[in-house]
N, C-alpha and C positions, 0 to 999 in steps of 0.2 A: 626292749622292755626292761630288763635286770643289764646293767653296766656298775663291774664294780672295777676301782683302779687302783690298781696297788693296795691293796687291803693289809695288814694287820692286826692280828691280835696277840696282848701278850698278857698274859693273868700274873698278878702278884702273889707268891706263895708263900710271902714271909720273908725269907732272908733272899729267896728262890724265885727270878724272873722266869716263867716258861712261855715260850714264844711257842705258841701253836699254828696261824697263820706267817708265812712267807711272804708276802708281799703279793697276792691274790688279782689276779687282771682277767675278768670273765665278761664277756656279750653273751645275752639270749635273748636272740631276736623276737617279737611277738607272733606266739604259735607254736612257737620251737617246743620241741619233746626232747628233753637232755637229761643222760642220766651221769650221776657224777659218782664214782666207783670208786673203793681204798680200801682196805685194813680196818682193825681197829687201830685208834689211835692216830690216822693218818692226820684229821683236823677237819674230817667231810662233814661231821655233828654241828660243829661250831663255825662250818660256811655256812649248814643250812639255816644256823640263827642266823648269822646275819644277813640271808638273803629275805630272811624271815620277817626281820625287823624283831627278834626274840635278841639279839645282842645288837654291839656297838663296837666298835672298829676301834684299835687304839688309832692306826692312821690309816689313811687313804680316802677314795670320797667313794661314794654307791649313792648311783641314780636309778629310780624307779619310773620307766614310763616318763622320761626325760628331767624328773624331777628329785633336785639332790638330795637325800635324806637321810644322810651319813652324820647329819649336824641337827637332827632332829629332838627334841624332848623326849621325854617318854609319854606323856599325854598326844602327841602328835602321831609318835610310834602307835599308840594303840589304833586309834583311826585307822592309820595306813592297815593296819593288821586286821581291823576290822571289815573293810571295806574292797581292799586290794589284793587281799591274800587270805587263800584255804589252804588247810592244814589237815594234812593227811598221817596220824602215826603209828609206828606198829603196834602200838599199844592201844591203839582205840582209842583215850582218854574219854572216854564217856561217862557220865554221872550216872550213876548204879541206880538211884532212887527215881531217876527221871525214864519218861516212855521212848521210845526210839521218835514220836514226832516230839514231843517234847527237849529232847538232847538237837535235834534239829531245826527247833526253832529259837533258842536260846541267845543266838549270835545275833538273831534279828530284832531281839528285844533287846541287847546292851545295845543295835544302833536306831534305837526308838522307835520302828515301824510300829502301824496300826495295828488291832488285833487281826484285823479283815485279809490284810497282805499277807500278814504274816502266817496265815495259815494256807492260804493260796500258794505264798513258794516254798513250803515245808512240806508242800503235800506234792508239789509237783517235782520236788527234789526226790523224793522217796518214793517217786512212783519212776522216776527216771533212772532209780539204780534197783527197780524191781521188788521195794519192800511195800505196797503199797496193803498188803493185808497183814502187814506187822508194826501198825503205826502206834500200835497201846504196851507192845510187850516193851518188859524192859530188857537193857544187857543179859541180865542173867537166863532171858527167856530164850536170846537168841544164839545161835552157833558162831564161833568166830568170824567165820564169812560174812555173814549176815550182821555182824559188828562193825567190821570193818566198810560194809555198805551204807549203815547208817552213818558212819564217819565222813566217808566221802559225801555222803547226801547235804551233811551239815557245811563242808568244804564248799559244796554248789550252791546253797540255797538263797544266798546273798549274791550270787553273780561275779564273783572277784574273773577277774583278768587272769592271775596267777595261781598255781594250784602247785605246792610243796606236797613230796611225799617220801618221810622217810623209813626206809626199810618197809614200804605199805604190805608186804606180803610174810613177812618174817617171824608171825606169830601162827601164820595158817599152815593149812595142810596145802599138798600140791593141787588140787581139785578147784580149794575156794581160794588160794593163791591164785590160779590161773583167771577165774572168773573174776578177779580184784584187776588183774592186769588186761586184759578184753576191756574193760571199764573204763581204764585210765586210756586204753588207747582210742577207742570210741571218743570221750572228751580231746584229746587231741584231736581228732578228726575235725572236730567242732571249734575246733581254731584257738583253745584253751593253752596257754602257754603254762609249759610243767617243767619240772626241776623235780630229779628222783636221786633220793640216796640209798645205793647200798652198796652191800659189800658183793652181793652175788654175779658172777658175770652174765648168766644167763637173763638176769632179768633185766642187767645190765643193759642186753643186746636189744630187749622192747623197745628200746628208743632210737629216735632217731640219727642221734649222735650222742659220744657218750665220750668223756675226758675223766681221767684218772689222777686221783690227788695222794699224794704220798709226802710224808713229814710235813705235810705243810706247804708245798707246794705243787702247783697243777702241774700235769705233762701232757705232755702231745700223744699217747698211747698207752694201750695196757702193758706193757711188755715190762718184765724183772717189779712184779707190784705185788705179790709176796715170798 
């Protein structure tokens, strides 16, 4: 599903080249539950753009579900982003002013659905992560848990293949942290291919398999990683 080969990135800071990716060579097979674990600073934020399709590679190629799109546009990139990929963050990103079905149907009006559909998988999204009698409140009405559920709702409600999630647990308490990861793993169950960033080992271990990125480059284990 995700095949990236040799990846780089390296940002211009002025007089200052910083090379954040090392030359990045990652498979995840379709289904795969991977959680990919670092530090700050290690470069985990700016793989999960580019697995994202939220950056661009200085080199290497990244193919999506067999298709190369390391040489993509950015009108292309969005598609892909719309379509192929949910986005899980700790931050929620949810619109303050919008209801919790409303912040969950949003993604399916940039991809032009009907009114009719789009309220059919907005509501089957939020009745699938259990908000199904919170569908008027806004953010500010709900608990961080219950934020982070409409997040994921809107991640599901378009169908993507892929489901990014960085640091999903990192704003919550241990209670609705946990109830967020029961979640993410349910959806893997369901043959959902996920990609998880954090720094934590423990939630690290949710997954299936879990690789460790430090300076910029992957390792074959967690061992000497801070």
């Amino acid at each position: 599903m995700i095949d990236l080969r040799n990846i780089t990135k390296t940002y211009d800071m002025g007089s200052v080249q910083v090379q954040v990716l090392k030359g990045i060579t990652l498979h995840v097979d379709e289904g795969e539950f991977l959680s990919i674990i670092g530090p700050s600073g290690s470069g985990k934020s700016t793989l999960m753009n580019m697995i994202g399709c939220l950056d661009a590679p200085t080199t290497g190629e990244y193919y999506l579900a067999g298709r190369e799109i390391s040489t993509y546009n950015e009108k292309q990139l969005s598609k892909i982003r719309n379509k192929k990929i949910g986005f899980i963050f700790q931050k929620f990103n949810l619109l303050p002013k919008l209801s919790a079905f409303e912040n969950v149907e949003l993604p399916l009006i940039y991809r032009g659905m009907n009114s009719r559909e789009r309220k059919q998988l907005s509501m089957e999204a939020l009745k699938k992560v259990g908000l199904s009698d919170r569908i008027n409140h806004k953010p500010t009405e709900l608990s961080g848990g219950q934020q982070q559920r409409v997040a994921i709702a809107r991640a599901l409600a378009g169908d993507p293949p892929v489901l990014l999630a960085d640091e999903p647990t990192g704003n919550l308490d241990s209670k609705s942290g946990s109830d967020v990861m029961n979640l993410i793993r349910q959806l893997s169950s369901e043959g959902k291919t996920i990609v998880l960033i954090t720094h934590d080992s423990e939630i690290a271990k949710e997954a299936e398999s879990t690789i460790t990125i430090k300076d910029g480059l992957l390792l074959n284990n967690m061992t000497n990683l801070f």
